[in-house]
N, C-alpha and C positions, 0 to 999 in steps of 0.2 A: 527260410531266411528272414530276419527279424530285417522290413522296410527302411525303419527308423534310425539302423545303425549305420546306411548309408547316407544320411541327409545334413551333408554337407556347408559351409558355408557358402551363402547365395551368389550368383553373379554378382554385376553392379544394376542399381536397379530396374535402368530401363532397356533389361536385356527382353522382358518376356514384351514391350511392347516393339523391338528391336525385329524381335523371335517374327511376332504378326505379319510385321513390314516385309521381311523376309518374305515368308510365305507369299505373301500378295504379288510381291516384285518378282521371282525370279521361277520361271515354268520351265526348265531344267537344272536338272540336278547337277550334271556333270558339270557342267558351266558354273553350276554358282561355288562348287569349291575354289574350282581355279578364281574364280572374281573373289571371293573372299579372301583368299590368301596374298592376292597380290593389290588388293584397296589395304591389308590389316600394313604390308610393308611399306607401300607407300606412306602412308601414316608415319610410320616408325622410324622412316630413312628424313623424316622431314629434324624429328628429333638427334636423330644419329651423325646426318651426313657421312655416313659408311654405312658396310656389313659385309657379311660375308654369307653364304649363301648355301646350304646343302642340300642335295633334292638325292633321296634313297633310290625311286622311281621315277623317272625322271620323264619318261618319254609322254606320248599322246596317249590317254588310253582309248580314245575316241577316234579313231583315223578318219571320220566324216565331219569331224569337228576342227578343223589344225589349228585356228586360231584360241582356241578355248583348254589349252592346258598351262598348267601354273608354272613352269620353270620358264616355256616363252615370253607368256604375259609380265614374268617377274623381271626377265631381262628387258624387254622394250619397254619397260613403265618410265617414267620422266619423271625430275630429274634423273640421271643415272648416276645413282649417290655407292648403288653397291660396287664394290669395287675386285670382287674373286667371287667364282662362283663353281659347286663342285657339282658337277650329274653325274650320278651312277644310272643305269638301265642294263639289264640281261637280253633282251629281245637284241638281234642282230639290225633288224629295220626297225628301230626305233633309234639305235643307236646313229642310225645312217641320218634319220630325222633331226635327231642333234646338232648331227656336224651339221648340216644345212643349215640349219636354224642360227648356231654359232656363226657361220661364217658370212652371214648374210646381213651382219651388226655391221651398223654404220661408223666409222671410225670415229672415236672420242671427239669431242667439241670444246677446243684449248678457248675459246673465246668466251666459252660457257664455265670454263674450270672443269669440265670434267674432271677426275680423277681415273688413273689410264686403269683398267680391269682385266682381269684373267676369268676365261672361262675351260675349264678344264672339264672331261669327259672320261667318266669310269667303266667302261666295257666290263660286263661281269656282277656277279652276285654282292649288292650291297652288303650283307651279312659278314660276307667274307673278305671284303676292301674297304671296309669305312677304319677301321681299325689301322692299318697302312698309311690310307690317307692321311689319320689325324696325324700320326706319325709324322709323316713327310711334312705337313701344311699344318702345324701348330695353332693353336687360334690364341691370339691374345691374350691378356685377361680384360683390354679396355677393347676390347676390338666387338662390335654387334654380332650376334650370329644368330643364325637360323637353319632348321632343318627340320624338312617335311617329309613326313613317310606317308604318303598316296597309295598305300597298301590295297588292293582287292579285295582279301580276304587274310588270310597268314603269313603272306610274305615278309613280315619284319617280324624278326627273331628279337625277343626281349634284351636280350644279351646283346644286341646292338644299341636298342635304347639306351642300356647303362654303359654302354661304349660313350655314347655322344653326351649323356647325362654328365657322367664324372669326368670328361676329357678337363676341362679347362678348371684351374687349380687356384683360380683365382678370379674376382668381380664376378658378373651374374655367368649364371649356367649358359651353353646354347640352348636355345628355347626350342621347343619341337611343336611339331601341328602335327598331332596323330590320327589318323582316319580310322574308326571301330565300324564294320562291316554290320548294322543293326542291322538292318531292313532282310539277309538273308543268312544270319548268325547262325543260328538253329539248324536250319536246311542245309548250310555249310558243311556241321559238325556232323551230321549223320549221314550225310552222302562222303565222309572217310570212310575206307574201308582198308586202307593197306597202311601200316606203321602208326594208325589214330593217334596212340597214346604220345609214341615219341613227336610226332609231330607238333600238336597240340600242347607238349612241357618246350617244345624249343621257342614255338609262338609267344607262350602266354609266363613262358618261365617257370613254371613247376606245375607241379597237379593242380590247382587252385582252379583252372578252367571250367570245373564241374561247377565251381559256385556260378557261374556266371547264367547256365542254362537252369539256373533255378527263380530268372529277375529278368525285368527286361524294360526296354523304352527307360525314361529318366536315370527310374534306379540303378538298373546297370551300368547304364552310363556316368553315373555318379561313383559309383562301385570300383571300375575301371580311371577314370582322375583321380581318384583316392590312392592310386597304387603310384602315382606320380608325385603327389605329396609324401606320402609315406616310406617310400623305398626308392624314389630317384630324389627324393629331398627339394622336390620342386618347391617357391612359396606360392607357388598360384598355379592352379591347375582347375579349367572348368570344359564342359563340353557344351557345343555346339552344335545345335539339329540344323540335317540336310536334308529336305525332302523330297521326294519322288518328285509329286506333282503338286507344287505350293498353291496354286490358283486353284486349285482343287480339295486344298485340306489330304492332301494324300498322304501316303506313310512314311515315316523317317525311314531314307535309306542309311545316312551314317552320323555319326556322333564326331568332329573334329574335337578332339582334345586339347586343347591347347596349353601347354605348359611355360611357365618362366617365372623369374626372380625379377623382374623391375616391375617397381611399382603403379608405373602407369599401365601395364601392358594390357590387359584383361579391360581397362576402360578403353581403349586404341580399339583390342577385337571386338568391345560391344560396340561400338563405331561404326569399322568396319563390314560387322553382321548385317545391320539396319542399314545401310548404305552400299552393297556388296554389287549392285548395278544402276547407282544414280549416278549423272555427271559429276566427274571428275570438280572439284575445288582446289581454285587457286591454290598455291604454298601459302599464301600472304594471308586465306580463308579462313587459315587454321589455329584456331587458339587453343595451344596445346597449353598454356597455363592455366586456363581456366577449365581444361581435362582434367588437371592435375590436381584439381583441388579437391 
C-alpha cells in the first residue's frame, strides 16, 4: 500500500503541539475520551445554544469509573444548552445505569432559561434502532447534532454510519465522533474465528478491511477518515490519538474520528484535544470569533 496515497489534508496547525499537551495531561485512556467529547460539546453548545445528542453506546464501559463516561458527563455539563438526547445500550445493566443517571437530573433552571430537554433511552441493538429513531425523531436541518459511536471493537455496523451520515436533508450533516480500536486491531481480526468474513463486511462495509491490516498507527487512521470524506460526504473528517498511557509515551489505543461539515468544528476539537482535562473557562472566556478566523 502506497503511504503517500493516504496523506491527507492536515489538522489545524496546533493540533501536533495539541497532540503533546494531551499526552502529558491525561494518564488514562478511558477518561480522556469521555473528557474529550464533552469539553469538544461544551465548546460547540457555547456557539449553538441547542443540540441534539445521540450516543450508539451509550452506557459505562468502565463500571469502576461512573463518573468518566461521555453520555453523563455530556448531560451534567453547564450550561444545559442541549436540549434531547437519544442513548442506545444493549447491555441490560447498563441500561439500568441509564435510567439512574437520567433520573437523577436536576429539574431545568427557568431563572437560568434553561430550555426544557428530553432524554430518551434505547434498550437494544444500535444497528437495528437508530434507523427507527431517526424516523420517529427527525432532526432539523438547523437543528445541531451529534453522535458518538464508543464502539470496543466492531460493534457499529457501517450501514448505520450512512444511516446517521445521510439522515438529515438538509444544512450540516450530524457530525459523528467515531472510535477506531488501533491499539488492538490486528489481534481483534485474528482472534475471529466463526462468520470472520461476514462479520468484518457488516463492520467495515465491504471487503476493503483487508486494506487496513496492511497500515497502521497515522496511516491507517488517515485511511479510515478518508472513507468519511469520500463516501459519507463529510467536509471535514480528521483523527484523533488516544493513548494508553500519555505520561508515559505509551501506545495509541484508539483513533477518534471526528467528522462534520461546519466550518469551525475541527478548530473546536483541536481545542478541545489540548485542553481535554484543564479547568473549565468561563462562557464569557471564549473567543470563538477569533477561532473562526
Amino acid at each position: 500500500m502506497n503511504d503517500e496515497k493516504f496523506l491527507f489534508e492536515l489538522p489545524p496547525a496546533n493540533l501536533k503541539i495539541a497532540e503533546q499537551k494531551f499526552r502529558e495531561r491525561n494518564p488514562i485512556w478511558t477518561g480522556c475520551k469521555a473528557k474529550l467529547i464533552e469539553r469538544y460539546l461544551y465548546y460547540f453548545v457555547q456557539i449553538t445554544h441547542n443540540g441534539i445528542y445521540f450516543d450508539g453506546f451509550a452506557g459505562p464501559q468502565e463500571t469502576d469509573k461512573p463518573d468518566m463516561w461521555a453520555a453523563k458527563l455530556v448531560i451534567e455539563s453547564r450550561p444545559r444548552w442541549f436540549r434531547k438526547f437519544h442513548l442506545f445500550e444493549l447491555a441490560d445493566s447498563s441500561v439500568e445505569l441509564l435510567k439512574q443517571m437520567r433520573d437523577s437530573q436536576p429539574p431545568r433552571d427557568k431563572v437560568k432559561k434553561e430550555p426544557k430537554r428530553t432524554i430518551d433511552i434505547h434498550p437494544g441493538d444500535f444497528n437495528k434502532n437508530i434507523s427507527a429513531v431517526l424516523q420517529a425523531h427527525p432532526v432539523g436541518d438547523k437543528e445541531a447534532s451529534f453522535c458518538l459511536l464508543d464502539q470496543r471493537t466492531f460493534e457499529c455496523d457501517w450501514k448505520s454510519l450512512k444511516t446517521v451520515a445521510t439522515h438529515k436533508k438538509g444544512g450540516n450533516k450530524i457530525e459523528i465522533f467515531y472510535f477506531f480500536p488501533e491499539g488492538w486491531f490486528n489481534r481483534a481480526v485474528a482472534a475471529l474465528k466463526i462468520d470472520k468474513e461476514e462479520k468484518l463486511k457488516r463492520w467495515w462495509g465491504n471487503t476493503g478491511w483487508h486494506e487496513l491490516l496492511k497500515t497502521s498507527g497515522s496511516v491507517r487512521a488517515q485511511y479510515v477518515a478518508d472513507r468519511f470524506r469520500t463516501e459519507l460526504k463529510y467536509k471535514y473528517s480528521y483523527p484523533f490519538p488516544i493513548y494508553e498511557k500519555p505520561d508515559e509515551g505509551g501506545k495509541i489505543m484508539y483513533y477518534m474520528i471526528h467528522a462534520s461539515d461546519h466550518d469551525d468544528a475541527s478548530k473546536l476539537m483541536s481545542r478541545a484535544y489540548s485542553k481535554a482535562l484543564d479547568i473549565k473557562e468561563a462562557p464569557e472566556q471564549l473567543d470563538f470569533l477569533h477561532l473562526a478566523k
